[in-house]
C-alpha positions, 0 to 999 in steps of 0.5 A, a space after each residue: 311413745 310414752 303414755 303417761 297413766 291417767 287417774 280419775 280426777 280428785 279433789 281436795 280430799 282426794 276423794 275421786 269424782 266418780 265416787 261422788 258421782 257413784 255416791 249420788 246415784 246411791 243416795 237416790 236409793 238411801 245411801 250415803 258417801 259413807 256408805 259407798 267408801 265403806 264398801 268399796 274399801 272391803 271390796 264388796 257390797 254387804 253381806 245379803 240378807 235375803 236368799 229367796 223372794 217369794 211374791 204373793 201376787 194377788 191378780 187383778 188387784 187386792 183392796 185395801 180397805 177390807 184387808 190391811 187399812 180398814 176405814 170403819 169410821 168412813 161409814 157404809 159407803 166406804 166399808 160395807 158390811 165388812 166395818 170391824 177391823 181386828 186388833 192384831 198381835 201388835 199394839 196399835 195395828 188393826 187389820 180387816 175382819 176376815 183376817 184374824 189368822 194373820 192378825 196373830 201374825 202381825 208381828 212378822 210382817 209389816 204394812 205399807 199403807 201408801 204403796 202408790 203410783 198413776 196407772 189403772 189400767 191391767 196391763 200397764 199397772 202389772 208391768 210398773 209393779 211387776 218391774 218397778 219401773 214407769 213404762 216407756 217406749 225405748 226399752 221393755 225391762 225384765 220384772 224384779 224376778 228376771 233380773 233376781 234370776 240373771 243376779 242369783 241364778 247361776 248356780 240353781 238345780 232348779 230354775 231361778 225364776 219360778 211360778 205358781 201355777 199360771 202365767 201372770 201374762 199382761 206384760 214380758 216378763 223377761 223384757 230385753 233379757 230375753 227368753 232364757 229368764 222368762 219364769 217357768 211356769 208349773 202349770 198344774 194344781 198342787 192341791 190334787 192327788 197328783 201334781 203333775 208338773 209341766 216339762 217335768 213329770 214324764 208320762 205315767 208309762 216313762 220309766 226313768 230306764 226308759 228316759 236314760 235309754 232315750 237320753 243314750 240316742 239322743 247324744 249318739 244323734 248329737 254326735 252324729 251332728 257335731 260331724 256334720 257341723 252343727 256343734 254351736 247348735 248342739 251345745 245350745 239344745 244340749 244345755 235346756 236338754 240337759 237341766 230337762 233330765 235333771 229335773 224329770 230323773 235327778 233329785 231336783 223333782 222331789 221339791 215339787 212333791 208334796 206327798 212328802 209333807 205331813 198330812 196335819 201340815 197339809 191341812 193348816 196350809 189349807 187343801 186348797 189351790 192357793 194354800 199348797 202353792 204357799 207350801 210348795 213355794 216353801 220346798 223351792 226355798 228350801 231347795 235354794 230357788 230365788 224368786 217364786 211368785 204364786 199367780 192367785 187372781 179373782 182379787 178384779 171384784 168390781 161386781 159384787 166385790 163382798 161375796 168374793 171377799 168371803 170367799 178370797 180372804 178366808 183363803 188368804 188369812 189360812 194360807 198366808 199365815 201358815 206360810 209365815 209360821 212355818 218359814 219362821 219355825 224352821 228359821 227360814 223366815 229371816 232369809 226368806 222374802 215374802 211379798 204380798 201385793 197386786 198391780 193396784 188397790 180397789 175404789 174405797 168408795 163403794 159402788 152399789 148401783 147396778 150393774 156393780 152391786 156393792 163392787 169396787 173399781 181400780 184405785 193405784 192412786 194408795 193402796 196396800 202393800 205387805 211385806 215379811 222376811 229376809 231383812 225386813 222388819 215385822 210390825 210396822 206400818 209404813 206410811 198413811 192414807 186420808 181418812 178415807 183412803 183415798 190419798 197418800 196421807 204421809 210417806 209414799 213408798 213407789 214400786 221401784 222403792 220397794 224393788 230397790 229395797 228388795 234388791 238391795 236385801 238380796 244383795 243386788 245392786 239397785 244402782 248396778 247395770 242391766 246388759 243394754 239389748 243394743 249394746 249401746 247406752 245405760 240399763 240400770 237396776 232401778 230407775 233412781 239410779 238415773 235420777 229424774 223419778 219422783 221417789 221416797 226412798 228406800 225403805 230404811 225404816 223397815 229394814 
């Protein structure tokens, strides 16, 4: 029987209806129809400007108003002590008082000042951000570092998905892809005499003779299974087994040693946890890691939230900016996404009653968001806050904006598929792609 070729339907342009279609999810993330032919006739999507992410997670949730969008005019009850924001490198750009390292810094990274969304609880606020996506009973997508290492991992000597140096735990991060692209999780402290890396680092008594020795029995038992069998299983365990040796007694284990650094770079980083986690995730970019994210917690200051900002944000202006600087002056920066932000802000209005004595509270509602590198601009504010930051003033910016403006510096399609855990249905990148989300775009003015 004859079967005559079906064509997607066209209409007078000849332009077929499923690029309008396609075209349409795009323009949800800030593309136009244009923009989609002209990728499609090359064949490809354009040439990505991001290599690596590193994320800055600041656990529990940074404020903002003693950081990146100080309110001095708000009064006491608002600022605190902390009432005399600096001028930074950029004209026009103040940031908070404990920052004055980052504010000579300004100029590589910018500020977004209306970072938003509706959750105040932990657990669920790390899972929105972390993913970029409203929670839901149907699906348990992976965080933006999951799907980084599923896009971008393939060819890794070392895993894709790395964190610093704990979990950040509260949700599952790999969500319905699975457990072959959880975040391997270091453990250790970077910053002691020796970092000892879990899974990786062998006992003090292991040679690396002795590994090959044990490596040797291990495949005359592997053989001796495939007799009997097993070769599906074999295959399986021998894949994890072998990227284990790769890392204890290849070359991929000197990019977690840092006694390779110079001492003076050491100390301006700061010999602190956060301060040589910033440094080593520097060395994973350098050996062609995608996503890194420092877990740096403490920021959950709702009592005595001023004595911690002594103690956190000194830390974080020494570390940060090092970071920024040394990624800049080895021409690494423009490659290399920085991304600083927690699961939300914290209450402008102080609360200085006992039992929180000058504490601040969980605010998702606008809080701040920083953002450097790999194809994003440096000084700039995007959007505003009220007067008091409490609100959105102009220009929201969603976590799943920022997710699909970071995926799309990656190259990774926002409007592409995820592997549906049922086989059934659609799993999209980013949930603009199915329409029905309330969104501002992404974000082309810093891009």
């Amino acid at each position: 029987m004859n079967r005559k070729t079906q064509t997607a339907p066209r209409d007078a342009a000849g332009v077929a209806r499923r690029d309008f279609l396609r075209a349409g999810a795009l323009g949800l993330l800030g593309f136009t129809l244009q923009d989609w032919l002209t990728m499609k006739a090359h064949g490809q999507a354009p040439e990505p400007k991001a290599k690596s992410v590193i994320q800055l997670w600041m656990a529990g949730g940074p404020t903002h108003l003693d950081t990146f969008d100080p309110k001095p005019e708000a009064g006491e009850a608002y600022c605190g002590p902390l009432k005399n924001p600096i001028a930074t490198n950029v004209a026009g750009i103040r940031i908070g008082e404990l920052l004055p390292l980052l504010a000579k810094q300004a100029d590589k990274y910018s500020i977004i000042r209306s970072f938003t969304h509706s959750h105040g609880g932990h657990e669920t606020a790390t899972y929105v951000v972390q993913t970029g996506r409203n929670p839901s009973v149907e699906l348990s997508y992976p965080a933006i570092g999951a799907v980084v290492a599923l896009k971008k991992g393939q060819q890794c000597k070392l895993p894709p998905y790395i964190t610093l140096t704990s979990p950040i735990g509260r949700f599952s991060e790999a969500g319905f892809l699975g457990s072959n692209y959880k975040s391997f999780v270091t453990g250790g402290d970077p910053n002691a005499a020796q970092f000892n890396v879990q899974g990786i680092v062998p006992p003090p008594d292991m040679t690396a003779a002795r590994l090959q020795q044990r490596r040797g029995l291990l495949q005359t038992v592997d053989a001796l299974d495939r007799d009997m069998g097993g070769e599906k299983l074999v295959q399986s365990v021998n894949s994890f087994r072998e990227q284990s040796y790769a890392l204890v007694i290849g070359d991929a284990k000197t990019a977690f040693d840092l006694s390779q650094e110079k001492k003076e770079l050491r100390d301006r980083y700061g010999r602190h946890h956060f301060g040589q986690c910033c440094l080593l995730a520097r060395r994973l970019v350098e050996n062609e890691v995608p996503f890194i994210t420092i877990n740096h917690g403490g920021w959950d200051t709702e009592v005595k939230h001023f004595d911690a900002m002594k103690q956190l944000l000194p830390v974080l202006d020494q570390a940060f900016s090092a970071l920024l600087e040394d990624l800049a002056q080895r021409g690494l920066l423009s490659s290399t996404m920085v991304v600083w932000y927690g699961e939300f802000g914290r209450t402008p209005k102080v609360y200085w009653e006992a039992p929180w004595y000058g504490g601040r509270h969980h605010w998702p509602y606008c809080y701040s968001c920083v953002v450097a590198g790999g194809g994003f601009k440096g000084g700039v504010v995007v959007g505003q806050s009220d007067d008091k930051g409490e609100q959105v003033k102009a220009r929201p910016v969603y976590p799943w904006d920022l997710a699909a403006s970071m995926y799309k510096l990656l190259g990774i399609d926002p409007a592409g598929r995820l592997p549906h855990p049922q086989g059934c249905g659609v799993a999209y990148v980013t949930p603009q792609a199915a329409g029905q989300i309330e969104s501002g775009g992404l974000l082309t003015e810093i891009m």
